[in-house]
C-alpha positions in Angstrom: 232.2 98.6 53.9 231.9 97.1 57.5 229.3 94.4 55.9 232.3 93.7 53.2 234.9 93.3 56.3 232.9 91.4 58.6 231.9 88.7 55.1 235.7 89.0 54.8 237.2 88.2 57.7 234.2 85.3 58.1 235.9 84.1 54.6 239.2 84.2 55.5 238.7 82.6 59.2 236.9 79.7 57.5 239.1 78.8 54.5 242.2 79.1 57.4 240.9 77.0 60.1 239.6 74.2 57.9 242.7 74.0 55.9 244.4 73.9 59.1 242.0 71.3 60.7 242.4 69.2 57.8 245.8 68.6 58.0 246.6 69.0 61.8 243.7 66.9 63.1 243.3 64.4 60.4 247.3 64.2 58.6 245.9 65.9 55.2 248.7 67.6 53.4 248.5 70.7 53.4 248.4 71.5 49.6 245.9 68.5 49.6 243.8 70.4 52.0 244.3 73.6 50.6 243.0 72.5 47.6 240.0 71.1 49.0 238.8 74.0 50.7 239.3 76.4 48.1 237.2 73.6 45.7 234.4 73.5 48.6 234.8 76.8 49.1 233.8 77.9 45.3 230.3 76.2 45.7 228.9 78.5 48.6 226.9 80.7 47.6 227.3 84.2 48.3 225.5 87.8 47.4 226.2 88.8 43.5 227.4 92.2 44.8 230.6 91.1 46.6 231.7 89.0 43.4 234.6 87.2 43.5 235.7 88.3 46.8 234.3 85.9 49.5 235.7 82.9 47.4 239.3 84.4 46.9 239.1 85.0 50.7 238.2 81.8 51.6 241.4 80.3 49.4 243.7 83.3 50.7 242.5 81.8 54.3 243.5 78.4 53.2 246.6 79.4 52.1 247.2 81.1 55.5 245.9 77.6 57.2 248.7 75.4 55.6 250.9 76.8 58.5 252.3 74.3 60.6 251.1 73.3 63.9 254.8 74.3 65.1 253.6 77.7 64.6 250.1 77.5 65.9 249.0 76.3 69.0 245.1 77.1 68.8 242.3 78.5 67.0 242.6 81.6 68.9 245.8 82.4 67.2 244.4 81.6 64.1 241.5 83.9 64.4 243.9 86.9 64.8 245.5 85.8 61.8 242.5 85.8 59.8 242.1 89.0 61.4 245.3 90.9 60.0 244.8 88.8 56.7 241.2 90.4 56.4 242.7 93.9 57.0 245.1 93.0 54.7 242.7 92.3 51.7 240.1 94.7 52.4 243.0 97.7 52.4 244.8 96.2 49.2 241.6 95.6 47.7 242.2 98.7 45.3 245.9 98.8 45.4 246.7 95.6 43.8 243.8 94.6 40.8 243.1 91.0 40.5 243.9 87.6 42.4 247.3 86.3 41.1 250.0 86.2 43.7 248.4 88.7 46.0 246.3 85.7 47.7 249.6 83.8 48.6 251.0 87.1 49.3 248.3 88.1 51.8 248.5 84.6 53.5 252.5 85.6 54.3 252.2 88.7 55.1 249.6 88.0 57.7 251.2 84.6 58.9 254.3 86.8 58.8 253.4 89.4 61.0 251.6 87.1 63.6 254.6 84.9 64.4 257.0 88.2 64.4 254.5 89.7 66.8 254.3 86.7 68.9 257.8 86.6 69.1 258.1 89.8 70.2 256.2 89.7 73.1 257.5 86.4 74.6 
C-alpha cells in the first residue's frame, strides 16, 4: 500500500507540474498541455501490477495542473496539491470503479480544497 501511494503521488505530482509548466512558462493552453502530458504520460512504462493506475494519475495530475497561475504561486503549492489529490485517489480507489469523471473529479476536489484552505489561513 505505501509503495502504491508513494508511485501515486509521484504520478500525480508529475502530470500536475508539467501540465502546469507547460502552459505557465511556455503560453501552452492548458487543454493543449493537458493533452500532451497525459499522451507522454501513457508511454512510461510502469510495473504490470499497478495497471492502469500510474497512467490515470498522471492525467488526473494534469487535469489538476491546468489551474491558473492566479491560483498558484509555486511548485510548493503544487506539491501539496498533488498531495491531497493522491490521498484522494488512493482512498476512492475502491469506492468509485473505473476512470470516467472521477479523474476530473479528483483534480477539483483537490484544487478545491487547497485554494479553500489557503484562504482560510490568510
Amino acid at each position: 500500500m505505501t509503495s502504491f501511494f508513494i508511485l501515486k503521488y509521484l504520478t500525480f505530482f508529475s502530470g500536475c507540474l508539467a501540465c502546469f509548466f507547460l502552459h505557465t512558462q511556455f503560453s501552452v493552453p492548458a487543454v493543449i498541455a493537458s493533452c500532451l502530458v497525459g499522451l507522454i504520460g501513457s508511454f512510461i512504462p510502469f510495473p504490470k501490477r499497478y495497471g492502469n493506475h500510474p497512467y490515470a494519475a498522471v492525467y488526473a495530475g494534469s487535469f489538476a495542473g491546468m489551474c491558473s497561475q492566479g491560483l498558484i504561486q509555486s511548485y510548493w503549492e503544487l506539491a501539496i496539491i498533488s498531495l491531497i489529490g493522491a490521498i484522494l485517489y488512493v482512498t476512492t480507489r475502491k469506492m468509485f470503479t473505473g476512470f470516467g469523471g472521477k479523474l476530473g473529479s479528483i483534480a477539483f476536489v483537490s484544487v478545491a480544497l487547497f485554494i479553500l484552505a489557503k484562504g482560510i489561513t490568510l
